[in-house]
C-alpha positions, 0 to 999 in steps of 0.5 A: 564513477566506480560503483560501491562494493560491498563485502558480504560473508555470503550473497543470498536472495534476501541481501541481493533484494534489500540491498537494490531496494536501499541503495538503487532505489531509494538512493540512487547508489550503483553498487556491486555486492562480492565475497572476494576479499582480493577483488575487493582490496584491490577495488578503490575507495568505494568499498564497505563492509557489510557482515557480523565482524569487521575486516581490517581497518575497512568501513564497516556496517555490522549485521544481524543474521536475518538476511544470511538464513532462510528460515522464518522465526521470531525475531528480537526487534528491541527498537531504540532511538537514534537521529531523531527517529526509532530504528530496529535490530541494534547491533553492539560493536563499536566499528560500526558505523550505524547502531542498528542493521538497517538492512535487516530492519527494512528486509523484515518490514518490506517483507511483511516477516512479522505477518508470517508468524503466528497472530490473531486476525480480525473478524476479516482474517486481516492481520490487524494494525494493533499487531504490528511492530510499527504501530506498538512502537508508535512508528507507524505514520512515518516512512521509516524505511525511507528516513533509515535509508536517507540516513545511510545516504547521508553516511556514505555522502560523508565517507565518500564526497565523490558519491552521487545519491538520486533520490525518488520523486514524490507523486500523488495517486488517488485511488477509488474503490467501487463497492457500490456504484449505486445506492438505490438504482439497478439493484433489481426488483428483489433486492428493492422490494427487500429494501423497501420492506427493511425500511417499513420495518425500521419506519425509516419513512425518509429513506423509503421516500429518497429510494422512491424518489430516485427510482422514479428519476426525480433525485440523483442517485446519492452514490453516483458521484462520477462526475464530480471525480472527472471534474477533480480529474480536470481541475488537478490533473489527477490520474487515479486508479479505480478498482471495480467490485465485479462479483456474483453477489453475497454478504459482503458483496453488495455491488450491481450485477455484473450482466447489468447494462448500465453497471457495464457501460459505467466501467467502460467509461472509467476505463476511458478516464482512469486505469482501472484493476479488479476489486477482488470479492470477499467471497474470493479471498482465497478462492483463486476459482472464483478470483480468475473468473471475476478477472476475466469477466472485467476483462471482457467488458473493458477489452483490455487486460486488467493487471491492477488489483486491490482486495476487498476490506484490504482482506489480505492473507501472506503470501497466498493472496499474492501468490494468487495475483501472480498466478493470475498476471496480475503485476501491481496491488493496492492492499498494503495498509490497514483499515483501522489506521493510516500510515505505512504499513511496510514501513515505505513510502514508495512502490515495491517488489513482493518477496516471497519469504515461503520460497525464498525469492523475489516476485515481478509482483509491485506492491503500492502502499496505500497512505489513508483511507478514507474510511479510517479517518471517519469510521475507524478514528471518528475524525471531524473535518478539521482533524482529518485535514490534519492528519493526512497533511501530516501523512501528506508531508511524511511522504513529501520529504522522502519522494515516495507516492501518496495514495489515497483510498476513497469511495465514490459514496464518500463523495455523495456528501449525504447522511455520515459522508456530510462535508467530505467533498470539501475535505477530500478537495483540501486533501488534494490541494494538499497533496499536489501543492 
């Protein structure tokens, strides 16, 4: 089959990106992109315009100007309702056949546009979910990029019955941060005594007899939950992702030393059952210095290259985070979410390409949007069990309907079922069932 043409008024770096994003990726449409009004006369059926003015009687698609500059600036979004679902940059002719420039409203979502204009950032530096245009809108929990996509694919399907969409396959991937892989075990004599010293202090006389009691081997430590992750790796036939926080210690950097024997033999055993990137430091956040030497140091205890990453409190800064990762051969991240709520970030459900707006080009670096957390659901929105079931089967069913990939973000101390974490095994099991039903 001949594939879609697509007349545009001029090709540039951020069509070329969002127009293989909507139409191969997310639909499956082969298509070719061309400034030649013969070729494209002289092309068959499977022609569409796309530009601010119509051209002849031709199928036409108007656009905002967003994906034809290359400046960054602010940008009127004025979302409305159309099908169901809020959409964004609406367009006024009448020969169009949408009401809004779905391209550029996916180019300026995927792109992160709005995180490179100026915001006030959290207590982390974080671009906050408050700030952001989805979650204003009330369209932050849907995969909006994904349904605006499937409404185009549902179009064209009318206009050109002959065409064949191929739609993405829905997946699941659990993740697992470890910011600590012990509660009470191979923190050193200094760090112990320090603690043992806060509770006396505080006369929390049951914290000090658990510590006792597991530093002598006679309770579990609370946090090491491993097997019971491997066993839900067995019984679900998971294939999570762990990120390891394997840093020189500080404020926010609370995990085992990184010479520790134990800590190093644990890596190398979720290295035998899972994948497994780096979980870069708060110290790191953009110390590309630091960040190299916390990479090499997994390295040399996995023996292997490690190309996975996820930033520490999703403490995140467009585009030097990334530019970092790149420059560091780090192909994928796990940070596009927000700690404070769930949903989609980018406004996608599926995994995507970094476009670097600062220069204007598209990067080798894949992005995967983190669904829930789940430290959101209990810190962040203080969710019972019965409400934090309910949210992620809502997210859970989002991502289903559009093929994306679910990915959750859980803690091994999530799993101890101790203190704050009571019943959250039982949860987060429904949450799997939920996701691989």
């Amino acid at each position: 089959m001949d594939a879609l043409l697509v007349l545009v008024p001029k090709i540039t770096n951020r069509l070329k990106y969002t127009f293989d994003l909507v139409l191969n990726q997310l639909l499956g449409i082969n298509y070719d992109l061309t400034t030649d009004l013969v070729r494209f006369e002289q092309r068959g059926h499977l022609r569409i315009v796309y530009g601010p003015t119509p051209v002849g009687n031709y199928h036409f698609l108007k656009s905002n100007n967003l994906l034809f500059e290359r400046e960054i600036h602010h940008q009127e979004l004025k979302p409305f309702d159309h099908d169901g679902i809020k959409v964004l940059f609406p367009v006024f002719d009448r020969k169009s056949l949408l009401p809004y420039d779905l391209f550029s409203a996916t180019f300026y979502l995927v792109s992160r546009y709005e995180e490179y204009l100026p915001f006030v950032s959290d207590q982390h530096g974080r671009f906050e979910a408050s700030s952001s245009c989805l979650f204003q809108h009330g369209m932050l929990q849907r995969p909006v990029v994904n349904i605006w996509s499937r409404q185009l694919g549902t179009l064209l399907s009318q206009l050109f019955p002959a065409l064949q969409l191929q739609f993405p396959t829905y997946t699941f991937t659990p993740t697992y941060d470890i910011d600590a892989a012990w509660a009470y075990l191979h923190k050193g004599l200094y760090r112990s005594a320090g603690a043992f010293a806060r509770d006396l202090m505080y006369r929390d006389y049951h914290e000090m007899k658990r510590r006792h009691n597991v530093l002598r081997g006679k309770e579990k430590d609370p946090f090491d939950t491993f097997e019971l992750q491997f066993e839900l790796q067995k019984t679900y036939n998971l294939q999570p992702v762990y990120f390891i926080l394997f840093a020189e210690y500080g404020l926010n950097d609370k995990n085992i030393s990184t010479r520790n024997p134990s800590f190093r033999q644990l890596i190398k055993r979720l290295g035998d059952y899972a994948s497994v990137g780096i979980h870069p430091s708060y110290g790191s956040f953009q110390n590309k210095i630091k960040l190299r030497s916390e990479i090499s140091a997994l390295i040399e205890v996995l023996n292997r290259e490690v190309t996975k990453s996820r930033q520490h409190f999703l403490r995140m800064s467009l585009p030097a985070t990334y530019h970092h990762l790149i420059d560091l051969d780090i192909t994928d991240d796990y940070t596009m979410g927000y700690a404070s709520q769930p949903g989609f970030r980018a406004g996608i459900a599926n995994s995507f390409l970094f476009y670097d707006l600062d220069h204007d080009l598209p990067t080798n670096l894949r992005v995967h949007p983190i669904t829930l957390m789940d430290g959101t659901l209990r810190d962040y929105m203080k969710l019972d069990g019965d409400k934090a079931i309910e949210t992620a089967t809502q997210l859970c069913n989002e991502v289903k309907a559009v093929g994306g990939t679910f990915v959750t973000l859980w803690h091994n101390e999530t799993l101890s079922n101790q203190k704050r974490w009571k019943g959250w095994v039982k949860i987060y099991e429904e949450i799997i069932r939920t996701a691989i039903s």
